[in-house]
N, C-alpha and C positions, 0 to 999 in steps of 0.2 A: 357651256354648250350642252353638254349630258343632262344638266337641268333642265331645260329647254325643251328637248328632246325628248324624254318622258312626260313634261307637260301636253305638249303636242299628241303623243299616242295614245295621253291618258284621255283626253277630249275629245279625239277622234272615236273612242272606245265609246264615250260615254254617248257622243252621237250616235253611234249603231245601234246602240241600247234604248235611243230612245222612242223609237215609232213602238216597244214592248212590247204591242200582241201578234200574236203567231194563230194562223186559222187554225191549228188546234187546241186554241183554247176557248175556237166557238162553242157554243154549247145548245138545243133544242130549248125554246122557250124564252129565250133573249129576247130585248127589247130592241128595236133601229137603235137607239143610243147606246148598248151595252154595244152592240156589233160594232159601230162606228168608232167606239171608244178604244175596242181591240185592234183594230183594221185600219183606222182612218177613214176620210171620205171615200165614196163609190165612185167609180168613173161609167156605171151605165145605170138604169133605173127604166122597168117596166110596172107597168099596173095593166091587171088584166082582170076585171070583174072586182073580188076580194082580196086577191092576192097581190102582192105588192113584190117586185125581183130586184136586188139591189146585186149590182154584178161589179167583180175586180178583176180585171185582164191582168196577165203573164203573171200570176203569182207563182211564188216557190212552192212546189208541190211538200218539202220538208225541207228543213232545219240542214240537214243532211246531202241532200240532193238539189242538181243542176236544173232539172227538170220543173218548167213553166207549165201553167195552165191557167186557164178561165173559168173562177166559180163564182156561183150565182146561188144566194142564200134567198128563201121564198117565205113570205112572211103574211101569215095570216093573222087578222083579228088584233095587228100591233107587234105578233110576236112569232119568232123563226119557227117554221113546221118544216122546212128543207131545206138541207145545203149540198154542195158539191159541185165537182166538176160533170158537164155535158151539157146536151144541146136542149134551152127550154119548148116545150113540149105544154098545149091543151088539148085533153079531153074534151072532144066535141059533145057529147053525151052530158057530162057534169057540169064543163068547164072550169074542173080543176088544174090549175098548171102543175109541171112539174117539170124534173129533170132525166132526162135521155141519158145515161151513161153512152160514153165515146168505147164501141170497141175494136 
């Protein structure tokens, strides 16, 4: 039975392990594939002119902490120029998008 049982929570281990990336191991200049790869699929997707906003509702804000939020990584030219949590936001003037921090 004890054999069993250690198989059991070794698997369940190894499941939690396996979606691997953590939003901080995004990084500036990633490709949609490097991000997707860390993240998994997006569950929202904006395009606005050049910019392209690939967004993930109620993530762990840390490793550490209970604390959900909504970020939205901004990807110009192929490759991420902004990530974070807040509300996306154009520049009428430019229209460059960007991110509103929530305060």
């Amino acid at each position: 039975m004890n054999k069993y049982l250690v198989l059991v929570l070794g698997l369940l281990f190894l499941l939690g392990c396996a979606h691997g990336g953590k939003i901080s191991d995004v990084r500036p200049g990633m490709s949609v594939d490097e991000l997707h790869a860390i993240l998994g699929p997006h569950q929202g997707y904006k395009k606005d002119g050049e910019s392209e906003v690939y967004s993930y509702y109620n993530q762990f804000v840390s490793d550490l902490s209970s604390v959900r939020a909504d970020y939205h990584y901004i990807f110009k030219n192929g490759k991420l120029d902004e990530y974070g949590t807040g509300n996306l936001r154009m520049n009428p003037d430019t229209g460059r998008v960007y991110i509103m921090p929530i305060k």
